[in-house]
Structures are given as C-alpha cells and as structure tokens.
DOSE-86512 format. One record per residue (C-alpha): residue in three letters; x, y, z. Coordinates in steps of 0.05 Angstrom, whole numbers, plus 5000, padded with zeros to 4 digits. Layout:
<atoms>
ALAXYZ/...
</atoms>
This chain:
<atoms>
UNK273017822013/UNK272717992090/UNK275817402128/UNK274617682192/UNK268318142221/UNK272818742237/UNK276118672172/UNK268818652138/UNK266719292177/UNK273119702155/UNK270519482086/UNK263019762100/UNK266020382129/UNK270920432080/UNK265020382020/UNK260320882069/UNK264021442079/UNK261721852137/UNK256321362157/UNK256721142229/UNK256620312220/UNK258019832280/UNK258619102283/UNK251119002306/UNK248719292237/UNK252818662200/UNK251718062249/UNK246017702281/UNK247517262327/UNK255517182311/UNK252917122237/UNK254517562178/UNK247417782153/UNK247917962079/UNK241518352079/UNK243918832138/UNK241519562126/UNK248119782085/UNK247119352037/UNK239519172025/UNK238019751995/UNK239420521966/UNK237620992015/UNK242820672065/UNK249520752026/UNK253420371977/UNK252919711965/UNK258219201986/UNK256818601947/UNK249818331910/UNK244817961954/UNK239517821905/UNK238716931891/UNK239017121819/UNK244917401814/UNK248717101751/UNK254317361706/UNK250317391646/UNK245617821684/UNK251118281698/UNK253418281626/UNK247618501608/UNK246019011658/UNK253419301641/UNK251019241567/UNK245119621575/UNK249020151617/UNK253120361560/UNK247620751518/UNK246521371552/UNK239721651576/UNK236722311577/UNK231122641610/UNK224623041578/UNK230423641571/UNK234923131533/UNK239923241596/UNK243122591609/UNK240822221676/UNK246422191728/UNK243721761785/UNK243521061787/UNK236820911804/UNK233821441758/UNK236621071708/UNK234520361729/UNK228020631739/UNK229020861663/UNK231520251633/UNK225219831669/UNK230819361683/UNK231619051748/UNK231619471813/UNK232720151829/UNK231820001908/UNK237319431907/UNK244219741919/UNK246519341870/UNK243219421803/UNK245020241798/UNK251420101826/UNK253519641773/UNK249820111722/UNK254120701740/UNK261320311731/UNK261220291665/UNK255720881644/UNK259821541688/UNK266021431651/UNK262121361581/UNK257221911600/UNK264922421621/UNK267522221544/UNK261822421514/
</atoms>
C-alpha cells in the first residue's frame, strides 16, 4: 500500500502505462478518492485496488473459481478480454476494473496451457 500521495501516483502510473495521470486525478481536497477515474471503471486503465462495499474474499474465491473454466465464442474461439468474459459469465461487473481484472489472473495462464 501507498503511504504517501507521490508514492501512490508512481503506483497508478506504474499500473497505466502510457496514460498521463497527475495528482488531481487521485485527491480531492488533500484526500485520496478511491473512485478517481483510474480506477472506477474499464475504459480508464487498470485497476489499482477494488472499490466496490461488497468486496469479500469469498467473493473473490469465487470469481477466481469461476475464471478457471474457459469460454468460447459462437466460433468456439476462446474469449480473451476481461469484460467479454464477465459479461459472459453474468457474474458481477464488466464496467468495474476490478471484476475482469481478477478474472484474467488466473484464466490467461490457464487459457496459454491449454
């Protein structure tokens, strides 16, 4: 964990390659803002930690457990992006950063063995 804001913002660069972040995307008013645009959801990058209230181990577990059967399209081509296959599973959500992100740990190196 970040224990200082310019430590936390080499972390969001470091996890957004290429992206152009500055401290004003992370703080409001001197105050780490979880939901800043990095990390709320998809379209903005990678995620840097989960925001959602819910968040609870066994609902990792299970996401991770779900992630490890692996899903194919109309063609039977496996799916490759993590929201496609959120979207897929009906499970959770494909717009949070988190939920494809912790989908694709475990499913890319299961979908390379394959």
């Amino acid at each position: 964990m970040a224990k200082s804001p310019q430590n936390l913002l080499a972390l969001y660069r470091q996890l957004n390659p290429g992206c152009q972040i500055n401290m004003e995307d992370l703080y409001i008013n001197y105050k780490y803002n979880p939901l800043n645009k990095w990390n709320i959801g998809t379209e903005s990058g990678c995620i840097a930690h989960m925001i959602h209230p819910n968040n609870q181990l066994d609902d990792a577990i299970e996401l991770v457990a779900r992630a490890t059967i692996i899903k194919r399209d109309d063609e039977n081509n496996p799916i490759t992006d993590g929201p496609s296959l959120v979207r897929l599973a009906g499970y959770s959500s494909w717009r949070r950063n988190s939920d494809p992100h912790v989908w694709m740990c475990p499913y890319f190196p299961l979908l390379n063995s394959s």
